[in-house]
PLY file of the C-alpha trace (Angstrom):
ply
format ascii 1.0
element vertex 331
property float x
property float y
property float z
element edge 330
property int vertex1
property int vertex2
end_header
251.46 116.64 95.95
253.56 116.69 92.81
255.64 119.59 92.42
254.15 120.40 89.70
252.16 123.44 91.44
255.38 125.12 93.17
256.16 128.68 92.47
258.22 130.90 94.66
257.53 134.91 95.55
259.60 136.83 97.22
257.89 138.41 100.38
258.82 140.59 103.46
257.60 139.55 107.42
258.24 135.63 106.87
261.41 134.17 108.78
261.86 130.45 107.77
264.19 130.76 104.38
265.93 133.57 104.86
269.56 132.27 104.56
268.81 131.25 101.02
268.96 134.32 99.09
268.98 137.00 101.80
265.27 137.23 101.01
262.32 135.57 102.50
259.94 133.08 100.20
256.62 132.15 100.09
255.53 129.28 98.45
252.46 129.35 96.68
250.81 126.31 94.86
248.70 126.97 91.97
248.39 126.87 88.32
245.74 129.76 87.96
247.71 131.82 85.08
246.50 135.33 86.26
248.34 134.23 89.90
251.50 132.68 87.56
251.96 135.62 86.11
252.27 138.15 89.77
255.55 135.69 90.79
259.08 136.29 90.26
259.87 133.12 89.99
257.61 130.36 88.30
259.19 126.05 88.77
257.37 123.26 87.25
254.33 124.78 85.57
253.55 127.66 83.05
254.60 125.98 80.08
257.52 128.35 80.01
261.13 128.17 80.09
262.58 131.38 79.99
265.75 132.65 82.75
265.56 135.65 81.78
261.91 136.08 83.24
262.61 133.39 85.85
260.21 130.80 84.11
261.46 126.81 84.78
258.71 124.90 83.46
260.04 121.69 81.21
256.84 120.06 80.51
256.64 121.39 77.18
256.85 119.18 74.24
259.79 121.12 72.56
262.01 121.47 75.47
264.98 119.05 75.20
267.33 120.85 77.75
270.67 119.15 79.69
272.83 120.44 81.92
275.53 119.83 79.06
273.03 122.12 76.41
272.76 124.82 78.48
276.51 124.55 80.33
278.82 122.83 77.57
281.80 122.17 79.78
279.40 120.42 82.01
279.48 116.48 80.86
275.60 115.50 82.20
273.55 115.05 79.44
270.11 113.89 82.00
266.49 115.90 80.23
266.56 118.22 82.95
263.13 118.53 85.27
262.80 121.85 86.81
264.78 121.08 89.41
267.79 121.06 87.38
266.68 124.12 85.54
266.38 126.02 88.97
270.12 124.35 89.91
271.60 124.92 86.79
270.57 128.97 87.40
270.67 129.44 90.53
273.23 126.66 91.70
276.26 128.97 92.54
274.54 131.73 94.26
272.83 128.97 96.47
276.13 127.79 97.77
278.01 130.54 97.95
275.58 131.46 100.67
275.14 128.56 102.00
278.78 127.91 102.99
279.83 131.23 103.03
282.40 130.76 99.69
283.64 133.47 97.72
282.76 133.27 93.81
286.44 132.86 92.72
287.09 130.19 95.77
288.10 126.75 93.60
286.32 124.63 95.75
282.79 126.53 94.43
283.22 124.58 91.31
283.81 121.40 92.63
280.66 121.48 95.06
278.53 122.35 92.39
279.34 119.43 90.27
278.87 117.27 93.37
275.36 118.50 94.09
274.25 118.20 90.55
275.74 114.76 90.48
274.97 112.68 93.46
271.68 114.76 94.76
269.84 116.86 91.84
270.29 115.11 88.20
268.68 111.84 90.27
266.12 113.92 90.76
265.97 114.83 87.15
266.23 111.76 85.90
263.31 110.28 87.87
260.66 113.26 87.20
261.48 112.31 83.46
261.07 109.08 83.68
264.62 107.91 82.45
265.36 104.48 83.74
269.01 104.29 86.12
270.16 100.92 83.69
269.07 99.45 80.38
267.15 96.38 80.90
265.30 94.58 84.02
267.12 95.85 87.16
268.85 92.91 89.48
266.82 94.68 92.46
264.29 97.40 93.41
265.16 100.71 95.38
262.39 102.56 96.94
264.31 104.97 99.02
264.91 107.69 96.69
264.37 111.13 97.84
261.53 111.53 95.21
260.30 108.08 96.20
260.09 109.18 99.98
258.68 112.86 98.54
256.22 110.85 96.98
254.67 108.72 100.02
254.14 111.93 101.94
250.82 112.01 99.03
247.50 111.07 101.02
246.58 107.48 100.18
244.35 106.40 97.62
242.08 104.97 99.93
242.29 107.81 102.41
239.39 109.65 103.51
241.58 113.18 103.85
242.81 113.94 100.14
244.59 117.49 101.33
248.62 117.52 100.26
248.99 120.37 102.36
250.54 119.07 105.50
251.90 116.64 103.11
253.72 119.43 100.82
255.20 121.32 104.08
256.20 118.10 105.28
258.00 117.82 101.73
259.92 121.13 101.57
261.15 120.32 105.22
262.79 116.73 104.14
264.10 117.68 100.94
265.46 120.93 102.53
266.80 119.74 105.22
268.15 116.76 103.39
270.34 119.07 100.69
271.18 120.89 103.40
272.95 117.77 105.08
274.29 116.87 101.95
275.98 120.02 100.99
277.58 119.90 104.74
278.95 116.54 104.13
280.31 117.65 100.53
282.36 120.46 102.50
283.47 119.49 105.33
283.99 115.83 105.20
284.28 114.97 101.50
286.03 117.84 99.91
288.65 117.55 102.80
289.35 114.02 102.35
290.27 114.94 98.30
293.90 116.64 99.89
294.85 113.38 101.36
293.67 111.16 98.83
295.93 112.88 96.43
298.99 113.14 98.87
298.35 109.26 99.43
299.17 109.15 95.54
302.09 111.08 95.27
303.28 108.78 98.35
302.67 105.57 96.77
305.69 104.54 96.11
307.09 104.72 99.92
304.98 101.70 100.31
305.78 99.48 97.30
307.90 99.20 94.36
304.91 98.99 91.99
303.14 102.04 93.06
299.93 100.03 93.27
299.70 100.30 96.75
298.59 103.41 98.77
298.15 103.81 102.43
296.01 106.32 104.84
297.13 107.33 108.07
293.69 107.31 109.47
290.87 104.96 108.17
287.30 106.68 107.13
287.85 108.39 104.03
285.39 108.82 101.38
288.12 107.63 98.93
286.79 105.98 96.37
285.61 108.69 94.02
288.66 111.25 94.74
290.97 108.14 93.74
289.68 107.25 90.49
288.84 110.82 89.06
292.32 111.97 90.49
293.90 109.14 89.04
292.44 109.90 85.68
293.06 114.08 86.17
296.64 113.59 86.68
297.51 110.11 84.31
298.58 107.84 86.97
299.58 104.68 86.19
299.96 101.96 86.62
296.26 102.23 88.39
296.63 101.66 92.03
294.85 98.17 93.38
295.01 98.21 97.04
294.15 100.73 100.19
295.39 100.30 103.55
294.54 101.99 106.57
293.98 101.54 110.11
290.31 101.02 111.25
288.94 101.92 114.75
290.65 99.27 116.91
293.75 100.40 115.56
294.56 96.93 113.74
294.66 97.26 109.51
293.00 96.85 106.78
293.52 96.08 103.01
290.73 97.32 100.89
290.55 96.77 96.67
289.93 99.65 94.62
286.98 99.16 92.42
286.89 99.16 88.87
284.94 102.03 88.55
282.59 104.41 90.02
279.28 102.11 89.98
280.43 98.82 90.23
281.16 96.42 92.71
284.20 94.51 90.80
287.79 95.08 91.57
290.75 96.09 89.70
292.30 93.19 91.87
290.50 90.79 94.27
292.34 89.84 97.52
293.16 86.16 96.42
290.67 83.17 95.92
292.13 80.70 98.38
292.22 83.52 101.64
288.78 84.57 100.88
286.43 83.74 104.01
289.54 82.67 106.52
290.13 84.18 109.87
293.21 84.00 111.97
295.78 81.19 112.67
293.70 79.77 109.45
294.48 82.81 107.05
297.73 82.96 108.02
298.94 79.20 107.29
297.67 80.03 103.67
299.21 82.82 103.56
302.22 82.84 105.18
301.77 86.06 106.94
301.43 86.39 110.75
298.73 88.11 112.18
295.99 87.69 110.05
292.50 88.67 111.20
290.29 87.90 107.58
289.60 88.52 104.32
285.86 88.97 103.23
284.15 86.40 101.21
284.03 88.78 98.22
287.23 89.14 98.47
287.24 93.05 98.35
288.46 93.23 102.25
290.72 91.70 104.67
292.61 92.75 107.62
296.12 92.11 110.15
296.88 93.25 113.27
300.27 95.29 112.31
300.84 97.68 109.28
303.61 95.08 108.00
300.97 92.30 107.85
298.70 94.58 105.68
301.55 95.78 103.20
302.37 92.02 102.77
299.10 90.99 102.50
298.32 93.58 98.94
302.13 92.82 97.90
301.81 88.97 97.69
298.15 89.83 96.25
299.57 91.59 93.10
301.64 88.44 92.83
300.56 87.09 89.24
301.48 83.91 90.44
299.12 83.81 93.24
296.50 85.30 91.77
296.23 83.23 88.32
296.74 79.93 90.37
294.29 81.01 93.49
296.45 80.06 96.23
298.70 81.19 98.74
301.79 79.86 99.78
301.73 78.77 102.78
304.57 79.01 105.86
307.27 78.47 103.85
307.40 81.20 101.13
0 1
1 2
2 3
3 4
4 5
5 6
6 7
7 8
8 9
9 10
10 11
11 12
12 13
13 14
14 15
15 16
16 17
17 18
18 19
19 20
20 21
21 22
22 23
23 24
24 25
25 26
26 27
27 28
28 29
29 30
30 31
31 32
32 33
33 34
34 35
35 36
36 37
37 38
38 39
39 40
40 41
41 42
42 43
43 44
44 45
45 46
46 47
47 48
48 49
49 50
50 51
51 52
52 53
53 54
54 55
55 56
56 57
57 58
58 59
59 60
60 61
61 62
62 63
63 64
64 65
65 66
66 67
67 68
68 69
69 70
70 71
71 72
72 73
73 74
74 75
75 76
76 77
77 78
78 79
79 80
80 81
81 82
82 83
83 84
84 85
85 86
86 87
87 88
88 89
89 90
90 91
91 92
92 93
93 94
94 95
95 96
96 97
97 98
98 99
99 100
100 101
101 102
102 103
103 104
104 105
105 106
106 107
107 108
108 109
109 110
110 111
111 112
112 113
113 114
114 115
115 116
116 117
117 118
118 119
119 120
120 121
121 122
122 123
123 124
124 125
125 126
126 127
127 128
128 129
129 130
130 131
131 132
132 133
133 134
134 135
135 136
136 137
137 138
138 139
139 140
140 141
141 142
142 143
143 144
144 145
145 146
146 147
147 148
148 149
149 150
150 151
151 152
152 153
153 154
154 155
155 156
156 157
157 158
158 159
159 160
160 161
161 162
162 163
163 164
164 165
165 166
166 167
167 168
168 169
169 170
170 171
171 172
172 173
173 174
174 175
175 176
176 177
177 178
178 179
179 180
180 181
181 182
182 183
183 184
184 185
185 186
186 187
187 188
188 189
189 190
190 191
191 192
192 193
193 194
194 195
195 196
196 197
197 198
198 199
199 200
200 201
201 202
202 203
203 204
204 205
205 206
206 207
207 208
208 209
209 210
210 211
211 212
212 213
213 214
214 215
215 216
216 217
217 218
218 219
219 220
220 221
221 222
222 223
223 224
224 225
225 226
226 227
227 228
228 229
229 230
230 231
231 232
232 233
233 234
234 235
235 236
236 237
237 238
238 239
239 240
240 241
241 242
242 243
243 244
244 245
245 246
246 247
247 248
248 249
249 250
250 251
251 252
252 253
253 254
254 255
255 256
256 257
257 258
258 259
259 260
260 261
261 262
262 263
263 264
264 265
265 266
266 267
267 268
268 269
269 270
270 271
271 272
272 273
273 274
274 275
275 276
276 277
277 278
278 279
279 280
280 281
281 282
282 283
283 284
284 285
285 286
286 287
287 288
288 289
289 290
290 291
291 292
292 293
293 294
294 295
295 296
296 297
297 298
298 299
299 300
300 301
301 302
302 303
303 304
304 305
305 306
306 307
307 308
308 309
309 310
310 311
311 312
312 313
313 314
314 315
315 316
316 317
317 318
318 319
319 320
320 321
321 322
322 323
323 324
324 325
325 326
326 327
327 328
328 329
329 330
């Protein structure tokens, strides 16, 4: 069940796809040329690439095309499968039905990138066969989308070798899995972006340093709108520490990673607190109403607001942090 005998043709009388493109689709798998060559659209085989005849085949030994090649204000420069050919092209029109956007609305832009990014160009990058890091990975992941595509194949051993209920099982998961994807993008993630960057320009109302940034409601997806709106807009010095409440109502301080893929901090929550709870936590610290701070040092909490701030203020101590302990009661 490889996709690489998908083709689309537009039909009348079928019902499933019809939000897509305001036309219905059926799917026919095949690389018979004389069939190829009745579709409008042609993905993954012909040996073409051509747009302007709707051919997205990048099997061929001369084709070389990025989303950067073919877009050159786009920064991704991942061999694009057909996938990304058919996303590249098609991309816009896809979402601006989908979620019911205008072509001129800003947000358009922004989505777009965001699919590409963190649900197509991993897609593109496996169907190449372009590793994720240089060198022996620290781990294995085998819950990729194309991985979980690819165990809906029969078995080797199996005594049924038709990918037909496999395929339709395919189109369903994948479908239904952009579909969530792109819902999340609009309505949870984009959202979150405003108050991200109204957290920034309020950074200073919580500390001197501007390091410091607070949420009035815990939950964000933060961490990307943070570092790529620090970087839009120049702030600096970079900001270290998030608080915000979490469900019980009680606080938390949270360390703003290095960068987008990593799990290192700009600034760890102090050596000496890390793995303490309670009455323990706060003798080292000298702050009341400790509740923890994470082994990794990435996390801790306190009951009150105050008892967070104080908590990332005495952690961008230099002091504290080059020496790896707290002060105690009496500071």
């Amino acid at each position: 069940m490889a996709t690489d005998d998908l083709l689309w043709r537009p039909v009348k009388g079928a019902a499933k796809r019809r939000r897509i493109f305001n036309f219905d689709a059926e799917i026919i798998r095949t690389r018979d040329p004389e069939k190829l060559a009745e579709c409008d659209i042609v993905v993954d085989v012909g040996g073409v690439f051509d747009p302007t005849k709707h051919r997205y085949d990048h099997h061929q030994r001369t084709f070389t095309e990025t989303f950067h090649s073919l877009c050159s204000e786009k920064p991704w420069v991942t061999k694009l499968s057909s996938a990304g050919l058919v996303y590249v092209h098609f991309g816009h029109r896809l979402l601006v039905e989908l979620m019911q956007l205008k072509p001129t609305d800003r947000e358009l832009e922004v989505l777009y990138d965001k699919i590409y990014e963190n649900f197509v160009e991993e897609v593109d990058a496996i169907d190449n066969g372009i590793s994720q890091c240089d060198g022996e990975p620290r781990y294995t992941v085998s819950t990729t989308l194309s991985t979980r595509v690819s165990y809906l194949n029969p078995r080797w051993n199996s005594k049924d070798q038709d990918t037909e209920e496999g395929f339709k099982k395919a189109l369903k998961l994948v479908e239904d899995e952009f579909l969530d994807r792109l819902d999340y993008y609009k309505n949870s993630w984009m959202p979150a972006r405003v108050l991200v960057w109204e957290a920034i320009q309020n950074r200073a109302h919580n500390d001197s340093s501007g390091e410091i940034i607070m949420f009035t409601e815990g939950g964000y997806p933060w961490k990307e709108h943070l570092l790529e709106l620090e970087k839009k807009n120049n702030v600096d010095p970079p900001i270290k520490f998030v608080i915000y409440p979490d469900q019980n109502r009680q606080w938390r301080v949270q360390c703003v990673p290095a960068g987008r893929n990593t799990f290192e901090n700009r600034l760890s929550l102090p050596e000496e607190w890390r793995g303490l709870r309670d009455e323990a936590l706060s003798e080292v610290t000298g702050i009341k109403d400790c509740i923890f701070v994470h082994a990794g040092g990435f996390i801790g909490g306190n009951k009150t607001l105050v008892g967070a701030l104080e908590m990332a203020r005495k952690a961008l101590n230099p002091a504290i942090q080059s020496t790896g302990e707290g002060c105690g009661k009496d500071c």
